[in-house]
C-alpha positions as CSV (number, residue, x, y, z in Angstrom):
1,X,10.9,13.8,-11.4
2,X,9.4,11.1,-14.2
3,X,6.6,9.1,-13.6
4,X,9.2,6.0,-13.7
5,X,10.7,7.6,-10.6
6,X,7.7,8.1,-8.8
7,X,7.2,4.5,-9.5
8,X,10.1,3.2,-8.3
9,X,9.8,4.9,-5.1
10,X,6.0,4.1,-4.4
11,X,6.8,0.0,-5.2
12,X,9.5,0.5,-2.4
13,X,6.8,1.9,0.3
14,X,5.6,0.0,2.9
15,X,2.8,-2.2,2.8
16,X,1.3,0.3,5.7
17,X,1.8,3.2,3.7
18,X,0.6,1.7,0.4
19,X,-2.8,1.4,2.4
20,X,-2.4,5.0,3.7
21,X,-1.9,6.1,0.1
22,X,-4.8,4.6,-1.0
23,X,-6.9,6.1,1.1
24,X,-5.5,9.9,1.0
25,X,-6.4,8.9,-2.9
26,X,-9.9,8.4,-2.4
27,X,-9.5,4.8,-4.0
28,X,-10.3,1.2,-3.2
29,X,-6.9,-0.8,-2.8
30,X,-9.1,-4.4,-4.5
31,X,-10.0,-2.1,-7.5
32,X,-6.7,-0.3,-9.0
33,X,-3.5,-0.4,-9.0
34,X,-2.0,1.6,-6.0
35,X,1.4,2.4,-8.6
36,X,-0.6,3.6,-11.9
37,X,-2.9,5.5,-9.9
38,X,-0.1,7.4,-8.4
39,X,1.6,7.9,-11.6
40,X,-1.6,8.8,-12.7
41,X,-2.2,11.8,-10.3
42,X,1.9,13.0,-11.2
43,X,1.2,13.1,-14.5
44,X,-1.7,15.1,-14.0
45,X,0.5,17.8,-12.1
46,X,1.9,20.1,-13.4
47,X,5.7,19.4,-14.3
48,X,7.1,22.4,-12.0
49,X,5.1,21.1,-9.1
50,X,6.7,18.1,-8.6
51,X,9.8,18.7,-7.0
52,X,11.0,20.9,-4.6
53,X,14.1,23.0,-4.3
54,X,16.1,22.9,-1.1
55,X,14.7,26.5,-0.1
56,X,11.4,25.4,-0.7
57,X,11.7,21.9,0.8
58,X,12.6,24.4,4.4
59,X,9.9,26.1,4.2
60,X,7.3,23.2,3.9
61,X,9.3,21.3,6.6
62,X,9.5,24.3,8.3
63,X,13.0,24.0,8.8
64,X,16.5,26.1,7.9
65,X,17.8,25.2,4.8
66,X,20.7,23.7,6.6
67,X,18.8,21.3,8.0
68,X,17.5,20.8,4.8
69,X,21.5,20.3,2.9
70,X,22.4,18.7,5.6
71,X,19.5,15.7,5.3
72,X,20.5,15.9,1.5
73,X,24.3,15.0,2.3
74,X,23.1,12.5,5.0
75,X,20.5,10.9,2.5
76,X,17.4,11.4,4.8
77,X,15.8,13.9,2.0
78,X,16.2,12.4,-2.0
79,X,17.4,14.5,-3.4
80,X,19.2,14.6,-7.1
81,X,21.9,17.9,-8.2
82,X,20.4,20.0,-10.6
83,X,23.2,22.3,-11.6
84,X,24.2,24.4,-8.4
85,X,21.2,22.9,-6.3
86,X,19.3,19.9,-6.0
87,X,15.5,18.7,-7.0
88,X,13.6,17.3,-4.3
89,X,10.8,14.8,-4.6
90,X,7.8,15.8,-3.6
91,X,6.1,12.4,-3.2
92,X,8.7,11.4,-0.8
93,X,6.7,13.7,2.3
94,X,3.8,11.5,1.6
95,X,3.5,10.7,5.2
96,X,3.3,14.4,6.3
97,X,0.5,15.1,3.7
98,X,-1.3,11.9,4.8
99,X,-1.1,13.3,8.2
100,X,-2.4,16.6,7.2
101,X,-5.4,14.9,5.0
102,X,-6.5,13.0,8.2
103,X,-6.1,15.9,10.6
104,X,-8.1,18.2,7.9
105,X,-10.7,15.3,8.1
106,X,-11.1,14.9,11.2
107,X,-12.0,18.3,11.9
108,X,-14.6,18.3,9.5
């Protein structure tokens, strides 16, 4: 996935989730750029971690791969062919690893 993707799909979020995202950054929304600091941390990833494929994308979810091809065809999951298989977004489960940073700090 490019940065320019990542872009795209974060200026499309919510204003809700924008906030959310902010937060799970560790940044103040007055202060930067939600968008650039977001392309920022992707390209500061490494380039195989940024995508998913669909076997992998199951296992995270924790659902049968499937489930997974079958939210592919249905256009829940992004997803974009690769040869035989597809390459799955990462930053699209935001909300799940939003959910996970505030039950992880919470329990703190």
């Amino acid at each position: 996935m490019t940065a320019e993707i990542a872009k795209q799909i974060i200026e499309q979020m919510p204003h809700f989730e924008v906030e959310r995202l902010h937060k799970l950054m560790g940044v103040q929304p007055q202060t930067v750029n939600v968008v650039q600091e977001a392309v920022n941390l992707l390209y500061s990833l490494k380039t195989h971690d940024i995508c998913f494929t669909p076997e992998e994308c199951a296992k995270y979810l924790g659902k049968h791969i499937n489930t997974v091809r079958t939210a592919i065809k249905n256009k829940q999951i992004i997803a974009y062919p690769v040869g035989a298989t597809y390459s799955i977004p990462k930053i699209q489960f935001i909300e799940k690893i939003i959910a996970e940073h505030e039950k992880n700090n919470l329990g703190m």
